[in-house]
N, C-alpha and C positions, 0 to 999 in steps of 0.2 A: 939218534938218527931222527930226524923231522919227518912228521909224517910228510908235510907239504913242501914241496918246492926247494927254496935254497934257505942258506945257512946263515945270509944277513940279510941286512933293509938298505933302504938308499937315503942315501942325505941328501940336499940341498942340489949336490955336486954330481947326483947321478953315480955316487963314490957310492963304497960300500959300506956300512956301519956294521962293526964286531961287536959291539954292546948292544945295539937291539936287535942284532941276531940269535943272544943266548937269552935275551926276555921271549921272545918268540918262541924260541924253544923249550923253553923250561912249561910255558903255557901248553905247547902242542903234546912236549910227554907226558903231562897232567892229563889233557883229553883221550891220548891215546890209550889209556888206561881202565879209562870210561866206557860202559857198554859193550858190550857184544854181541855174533852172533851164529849162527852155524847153519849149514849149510843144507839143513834139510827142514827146517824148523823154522819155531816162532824168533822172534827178535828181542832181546834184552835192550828195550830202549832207552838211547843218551837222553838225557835228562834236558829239557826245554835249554837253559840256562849254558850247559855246555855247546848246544850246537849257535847259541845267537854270540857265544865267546868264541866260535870257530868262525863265522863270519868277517870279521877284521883281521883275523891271520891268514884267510884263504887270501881275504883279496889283497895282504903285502905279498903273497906269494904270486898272486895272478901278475903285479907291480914287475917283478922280480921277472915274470918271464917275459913279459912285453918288452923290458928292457933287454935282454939277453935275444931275443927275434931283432936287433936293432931299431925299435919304438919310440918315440919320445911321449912319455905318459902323461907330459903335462900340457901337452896339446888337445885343443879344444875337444875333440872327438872321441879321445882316448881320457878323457878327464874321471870318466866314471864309469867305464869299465871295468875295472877289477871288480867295483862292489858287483856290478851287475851280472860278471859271470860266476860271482862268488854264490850271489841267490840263487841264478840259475841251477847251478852244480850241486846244490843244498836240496832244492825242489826236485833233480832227476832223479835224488837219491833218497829223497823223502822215504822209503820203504822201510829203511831202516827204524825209523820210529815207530813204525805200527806194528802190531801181533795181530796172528788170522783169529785169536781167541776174542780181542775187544770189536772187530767185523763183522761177529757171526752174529752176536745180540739177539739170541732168540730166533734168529731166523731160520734154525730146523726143526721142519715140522713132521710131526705122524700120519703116514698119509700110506693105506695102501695102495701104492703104485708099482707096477715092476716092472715097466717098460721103458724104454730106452730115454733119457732126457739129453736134448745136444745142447749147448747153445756156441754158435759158429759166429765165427767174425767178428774176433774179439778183437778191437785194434789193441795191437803189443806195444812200447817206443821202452828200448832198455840202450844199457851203455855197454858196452865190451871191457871188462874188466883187462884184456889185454892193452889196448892201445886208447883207454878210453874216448871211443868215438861211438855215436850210433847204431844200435843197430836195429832196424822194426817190420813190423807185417803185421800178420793176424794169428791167432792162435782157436782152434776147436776143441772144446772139452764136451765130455759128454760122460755120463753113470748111469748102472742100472739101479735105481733106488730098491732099498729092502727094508720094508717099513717107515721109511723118513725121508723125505725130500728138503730139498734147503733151495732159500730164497735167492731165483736166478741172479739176479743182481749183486748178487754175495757170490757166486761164482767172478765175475768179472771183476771184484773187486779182490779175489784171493790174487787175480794173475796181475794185476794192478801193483798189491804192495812185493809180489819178488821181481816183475821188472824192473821197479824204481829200486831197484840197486845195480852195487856192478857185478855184471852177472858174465856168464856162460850161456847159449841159447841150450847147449844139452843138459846142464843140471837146473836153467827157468823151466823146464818144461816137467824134468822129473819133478821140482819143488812143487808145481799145479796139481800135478797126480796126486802126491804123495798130501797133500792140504788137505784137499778134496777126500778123500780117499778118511784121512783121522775126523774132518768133518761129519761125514756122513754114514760112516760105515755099510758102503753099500756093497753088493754082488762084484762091481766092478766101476775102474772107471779107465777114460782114456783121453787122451791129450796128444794133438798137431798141432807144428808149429811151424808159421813159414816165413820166414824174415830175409832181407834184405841187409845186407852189414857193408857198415862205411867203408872198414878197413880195408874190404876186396873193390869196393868201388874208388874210394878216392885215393887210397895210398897201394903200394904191394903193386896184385897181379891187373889189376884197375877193371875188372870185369863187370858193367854196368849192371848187365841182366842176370849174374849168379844169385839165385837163391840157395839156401838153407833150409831143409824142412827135416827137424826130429820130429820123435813119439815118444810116449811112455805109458803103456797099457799096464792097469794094475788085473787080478780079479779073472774075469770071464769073456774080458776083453783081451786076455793074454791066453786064456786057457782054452777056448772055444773059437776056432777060427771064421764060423760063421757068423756070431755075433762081433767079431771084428771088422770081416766083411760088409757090415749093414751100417756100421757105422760109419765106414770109408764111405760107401757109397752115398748116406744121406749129405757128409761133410761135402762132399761133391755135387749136390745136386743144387 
């Protein structure tokens, strides 16, 4: 089974070709093999080499759909298309290459602090692993540190590499917590997420203004209803 797309290439003729249909594949179930990752975790990442060899299979496959939409791909406009939504599609999903372990780089520090740390308004932009189309907003995390605080900046970049996959907005948000959360081993932490998703705006029930907001409170942000409390209310203010 291909990971991508369809099952041949196009000739000259806009026909289909059986013989670089099965070079294509034989390449895609070589990559498929390649890397991994799970769903609460770091990223076992594809190797440099396998994703710049996925890039010319994405975009015969991008070929393949522009053609089956009724496209002619060799018209001026659509000449270079495929490459370019093949990068794009590479770039949305970038996440998959990185680990929250090579991000942190020393950036948690000793530090007696034990008050509430937020940082709000995080711009989110993830893909819907259902129909992959868009879906984005902002995300608020916040922890109570207990003994170590880590480098704000390294927060936004944990929520950085699990939206650049295709995700779920209810396990992007557990995935924040739970980073956070092995990062820094604090008291507690917690995570809102409010997004916007394509798939109810532009296809389905087409509802412009529906939002999406999960949470996922670890710690004393689960266990303490009033330190919950304080952090809804600064996330709102």
């Amino acid at each position: 089974m291909p990971i991508f797309g369809f099952s041949d290439s196009l000739n000259d003729k806009g026909e289909r070709s059986l013989s670089a249909s099965k070079s294509i594949d034989a390449k895609l179930d070589a990559l498929q093999n390649i890397g991994s990752h799970d769903d609460d975790g770091d990223t076992e990442s594809l190797p440099k080499m396998s994703r710049e060899l996925a890039l010319p299979l994405m975009a015969e496959s991008y070929r393949g759909l522009l053609t089956s939409l009724g496209e002619n791909v060799t018209r001026e406009g659509l000449l270079k298309t495929p490459e370019r939504a093949a990068k794009a599609l590479l770039f949305f999903t970038k996440g998959y290459e990185e680990k929250i372990s090579n991000i942190l780089n020393d950036a948690v520090f000793a530090e007696d602090h034990q008050e509430m740390v937020i940082v709000k308004d995080i711009e989110v932009f993830s893909m819907c692993e259902h129909h992959m189309v868009p879906f984005f907003g902002k995300v608020h995390v916040g922890y109570l540190p207990k003994g170590q605080v880590i480098g704000l900046s390294k927060i936004a970049r944990i929520v950085e590499i699990f939206s650049r996959r295709l995700q779920v907005q209810e396990r992007l948000t557990k995935q924040i917590a739970v980073a956070l959360n092995e990062a820094v081993k604090p008291s507690g932490v917690a995570v809102v997420m409010e997004c916007a998703h394509m798939c109810m705006v532009m296809r389905g029930v087409q509802k412009n203004n529906a939002k999406t907001i999960t949470s996922s409170v670890v710690g004393n942000f689960r266990d303490d209803p009033k330190t919950r409390e304080e952090f809804l209310h600064l996330i709102k203010g």
